[in-house]
C-alpha positions in Angstrom: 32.4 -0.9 9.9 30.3 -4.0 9.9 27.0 -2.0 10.2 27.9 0.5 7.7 29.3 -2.3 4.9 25.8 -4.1 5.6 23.8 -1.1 5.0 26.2 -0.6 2.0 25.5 -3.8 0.8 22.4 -4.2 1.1 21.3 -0.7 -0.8 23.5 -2.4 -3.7 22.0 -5.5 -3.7 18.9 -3.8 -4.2 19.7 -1.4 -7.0 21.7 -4.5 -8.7 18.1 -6.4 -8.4 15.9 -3.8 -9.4 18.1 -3.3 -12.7 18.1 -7.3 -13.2 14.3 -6.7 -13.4 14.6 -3.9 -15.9 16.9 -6.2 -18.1 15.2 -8.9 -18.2 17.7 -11.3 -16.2 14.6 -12.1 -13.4 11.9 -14.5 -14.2 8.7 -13.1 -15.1 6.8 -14.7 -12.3 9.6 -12.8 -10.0 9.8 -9.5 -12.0 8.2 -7.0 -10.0 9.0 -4.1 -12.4 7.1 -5.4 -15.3 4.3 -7.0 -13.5 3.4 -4.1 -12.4 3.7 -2.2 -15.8 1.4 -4.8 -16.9 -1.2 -4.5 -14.2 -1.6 -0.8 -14.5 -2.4 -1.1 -18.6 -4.3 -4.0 -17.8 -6.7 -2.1 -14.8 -6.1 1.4 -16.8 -7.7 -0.5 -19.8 -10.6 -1.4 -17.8 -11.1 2.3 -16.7 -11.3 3.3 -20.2 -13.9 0.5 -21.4 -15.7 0.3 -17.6 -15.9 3.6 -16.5 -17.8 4.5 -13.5 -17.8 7.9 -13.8 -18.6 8.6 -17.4 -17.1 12.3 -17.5 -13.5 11.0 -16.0 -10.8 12.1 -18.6 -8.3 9.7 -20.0 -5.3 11.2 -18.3 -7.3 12.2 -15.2 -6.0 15.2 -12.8 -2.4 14.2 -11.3 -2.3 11.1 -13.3 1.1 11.4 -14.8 2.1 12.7 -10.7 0.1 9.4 -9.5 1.9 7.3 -12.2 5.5 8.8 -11.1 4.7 7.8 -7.5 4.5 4.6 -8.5 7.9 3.6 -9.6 9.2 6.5 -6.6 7.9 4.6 -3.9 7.7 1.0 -5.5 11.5 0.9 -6.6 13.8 4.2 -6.3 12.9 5.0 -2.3 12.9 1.0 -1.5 16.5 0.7 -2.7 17.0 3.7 -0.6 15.4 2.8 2.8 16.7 -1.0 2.2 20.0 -0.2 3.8 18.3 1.1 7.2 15.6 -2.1 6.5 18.6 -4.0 7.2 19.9 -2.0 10.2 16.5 -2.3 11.5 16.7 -6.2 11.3 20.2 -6.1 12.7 19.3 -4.3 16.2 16.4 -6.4 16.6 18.6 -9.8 16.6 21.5 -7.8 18.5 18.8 -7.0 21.2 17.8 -10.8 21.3 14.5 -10.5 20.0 14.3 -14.4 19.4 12.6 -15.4 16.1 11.3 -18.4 18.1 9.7 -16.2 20.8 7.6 -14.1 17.6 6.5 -17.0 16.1 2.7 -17.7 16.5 2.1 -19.2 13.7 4.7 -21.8 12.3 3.6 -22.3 8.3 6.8 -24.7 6.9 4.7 -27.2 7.7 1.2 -26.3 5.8 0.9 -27.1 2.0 2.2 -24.2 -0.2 -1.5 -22.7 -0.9 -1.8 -22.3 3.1 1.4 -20.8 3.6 0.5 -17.8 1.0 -3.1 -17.5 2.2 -1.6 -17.0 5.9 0.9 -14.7 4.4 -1.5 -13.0 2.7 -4.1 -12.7 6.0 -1.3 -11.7 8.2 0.4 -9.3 6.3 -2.9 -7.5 5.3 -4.0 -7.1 9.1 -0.9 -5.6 9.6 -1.3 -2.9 7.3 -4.8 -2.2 8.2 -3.7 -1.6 11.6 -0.6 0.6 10.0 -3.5 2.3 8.1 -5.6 3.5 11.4 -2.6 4.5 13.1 -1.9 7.0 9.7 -5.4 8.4 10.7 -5.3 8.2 14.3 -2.4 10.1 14.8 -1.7 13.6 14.2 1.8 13.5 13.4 1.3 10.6 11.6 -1.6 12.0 9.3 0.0 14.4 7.8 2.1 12.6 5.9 -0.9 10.5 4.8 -2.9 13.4 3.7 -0.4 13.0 0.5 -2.6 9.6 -0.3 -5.7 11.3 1.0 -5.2 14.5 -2.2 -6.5 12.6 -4.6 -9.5 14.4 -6.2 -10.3 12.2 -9.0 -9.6 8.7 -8.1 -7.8 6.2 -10.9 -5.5 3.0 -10.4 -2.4 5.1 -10.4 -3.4 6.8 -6.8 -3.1 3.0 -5.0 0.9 4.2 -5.2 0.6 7.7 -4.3 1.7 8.1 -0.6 4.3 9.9 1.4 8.0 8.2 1.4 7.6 8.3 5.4 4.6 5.5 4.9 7.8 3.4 3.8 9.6 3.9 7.1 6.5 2.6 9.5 5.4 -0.1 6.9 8.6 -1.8 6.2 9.2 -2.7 9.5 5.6 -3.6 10.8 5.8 -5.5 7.9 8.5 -7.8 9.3 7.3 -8.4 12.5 4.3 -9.7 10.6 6.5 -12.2 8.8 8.1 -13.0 11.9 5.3 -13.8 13.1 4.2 -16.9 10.7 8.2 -18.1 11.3 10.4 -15.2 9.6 10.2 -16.1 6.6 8.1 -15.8 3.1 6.5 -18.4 1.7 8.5 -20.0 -1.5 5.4 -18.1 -4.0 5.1 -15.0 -2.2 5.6 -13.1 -5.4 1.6 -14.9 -5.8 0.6 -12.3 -2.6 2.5 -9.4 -4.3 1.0 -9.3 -7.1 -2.5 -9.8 -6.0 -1.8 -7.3 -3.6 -1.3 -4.6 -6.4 -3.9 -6.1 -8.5 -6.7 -5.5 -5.6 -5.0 -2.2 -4.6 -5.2 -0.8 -7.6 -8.8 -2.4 -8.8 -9.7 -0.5 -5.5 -8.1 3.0 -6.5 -9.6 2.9 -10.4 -12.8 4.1 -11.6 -14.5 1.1 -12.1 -18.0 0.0 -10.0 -17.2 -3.4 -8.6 -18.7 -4.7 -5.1 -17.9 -8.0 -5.4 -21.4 -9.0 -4.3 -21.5 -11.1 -0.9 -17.6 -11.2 -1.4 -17.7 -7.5 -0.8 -17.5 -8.0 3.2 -14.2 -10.3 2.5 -12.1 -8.1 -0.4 -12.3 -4.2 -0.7 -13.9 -2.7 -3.6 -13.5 0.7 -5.3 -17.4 1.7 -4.3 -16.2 0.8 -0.3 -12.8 2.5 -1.0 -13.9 5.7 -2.7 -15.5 6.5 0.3 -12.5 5.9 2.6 -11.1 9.0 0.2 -14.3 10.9 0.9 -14.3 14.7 2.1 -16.9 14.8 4.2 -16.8 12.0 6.8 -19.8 10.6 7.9 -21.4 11.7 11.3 -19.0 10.0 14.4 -16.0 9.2 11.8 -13.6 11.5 12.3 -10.7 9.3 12.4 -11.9 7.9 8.7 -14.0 4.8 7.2 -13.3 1.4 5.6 -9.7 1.1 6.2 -8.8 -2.1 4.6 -6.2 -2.6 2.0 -6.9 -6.0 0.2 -9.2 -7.4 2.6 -12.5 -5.5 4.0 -13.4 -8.0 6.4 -11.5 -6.3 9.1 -13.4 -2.9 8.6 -17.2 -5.2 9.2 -15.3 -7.3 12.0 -13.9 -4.0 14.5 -17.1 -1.6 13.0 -15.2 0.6 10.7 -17.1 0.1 7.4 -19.4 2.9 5.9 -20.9 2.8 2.5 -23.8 5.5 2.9 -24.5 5.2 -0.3 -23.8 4.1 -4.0 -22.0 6.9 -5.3 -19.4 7.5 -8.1 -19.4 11.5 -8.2 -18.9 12.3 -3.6 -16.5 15.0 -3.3 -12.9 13.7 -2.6 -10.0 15.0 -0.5 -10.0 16.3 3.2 -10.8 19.6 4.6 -7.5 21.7 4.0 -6.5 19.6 1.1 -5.8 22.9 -1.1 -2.4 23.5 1.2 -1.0 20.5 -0.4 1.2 21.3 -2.8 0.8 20.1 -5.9 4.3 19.0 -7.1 6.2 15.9 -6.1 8.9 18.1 -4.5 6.2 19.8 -2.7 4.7 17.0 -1.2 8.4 15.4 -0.5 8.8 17.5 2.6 5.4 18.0 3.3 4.3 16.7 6.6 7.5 17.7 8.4 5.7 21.1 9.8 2.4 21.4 11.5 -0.2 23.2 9.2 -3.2 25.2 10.5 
């Protein structure tokens, strides 16, 4: 009864925060659901006075799909999985995995500003890694083929993934926290929201390398061609994997920018099986195509 009033518990707790957002009862720094409103019309704006690809329409293809994937899989399925996020943290302390024992790197220490850039460093290695094991393995591909039907990239497509993503991120995502001492730093809303801002810089139709900062952050020229249908020759598992940071993509040999090019052909061979509704694609994955 003690499991099942936690997972309870902790799906309420969620929904009651996520509608303290909405209302206004959460700081602005804090509120999650307006920041990142805001950071879509700011990056969306961007697209329409930047854009890289001149003949891009205003409400591209699957735009008002991509933009309903965003508040799916930012709010309505993380108040969902939250309860089995907690039963997930539960069986890891009632197996004695000791905090103390994960711990490489202990941050309560370090100034504030360290304590988010570690946070920032560790959690974004973690998701690269996530990300080569969504195109590594078979199983685990096919739901990520979702992300990977995007044929005409715009900020809205950073959000537009398969609700099983959720499941292998969230808890990957912990044992990266546990790592720097199981917690978050005070600020981590800070990470957060750069974190969207990047992601969805990287997913809009904008041309930004960043210069010589291009082999620290991700760009949308490096990231359009991690979306790109035809991989280059000995890629098969996929290029230029990073999320916020492409520096792990130059340090383990995974970056690939063959050229400077806003109009390559997007998608993956087979991508006209995926259906194109959100119910569709809410079950796809679960059987093996051809």
């Amino acid at each position: 009864m003690n499991v099942l009033n936690a997972f309870v518990n902790e799906i309420k707790g969620s929904f009651d925060w996520t509608l303290k957002m909405i209302t206004f009862e959460v700081p602005w720094y804090q509120n999650y659901f307006y920041g990142l409103i805001a950071i879509s019309f700011v990056v969306w704006a961007l697209e329409l006075a930047f854009p890289w690809r001149k003949n891009q329409k205003m409400f591209r293809k699957d735009f008002w799909l991509d933009g309903f994937y965003m508040f799916f899989n930012f709010f309505i399925f993380s108040i969902a999985i939250s309860g089995f996020y907690k039963l997930f943290q539960m069986g890891a302390e009632s197996a004695g995995v000791s905090m103390d024992a994960l711990t490489l790197i202990k941050t309560g220490a370090m100034p504030m500003w360290a304590q988010l850039l570690v946070f920032f460093i560790i959690l974004d290695f973690v998701q690269w890694v996530t990300h080569v094991a969504l195109h590594r393995w078979e199983f685990l591909w096919r739901f990520h083929q979702v992300h990977h039907s995007v044929e005409e990239m715009g900020f809205a497509a950073h959000l537009r993934y398969h609700w099983m993503e959720n499941i292998l991120y969230k808890p990957l995502k912990t044992l990266g926290v546990m790592v720097i001492g199981g917690f978050e730093p005070e600020q981590a809303y800070i990470v957060h929201f750069a974190a969207v801002a990047i992601g969805h810089l990287n997913h809009a139709n904008i041309h930004i390398t960043w210069g010589p900062l291009k082999y620290v952050f991700n760009n949308p020229v490096m990231h359009l061609w991690h979306h790109v249908y035809d991989l280059p020759e000995g890629r098969r598992y996929g290029i230029n994997f990073g999320i916020s940071l492409s520096l792990w993509d130059y340090l383990f040999g995974t970056a690939s920018i063959p050229k400077d090019d806003a109009h390559i052909k997007l998608g993956y061979p087979g991508v006209e099986k995926m259906p194109q509704t959100f119910w569709g694609q809410l079950v796809y994955g679960f059987r093996k195509t051809d």
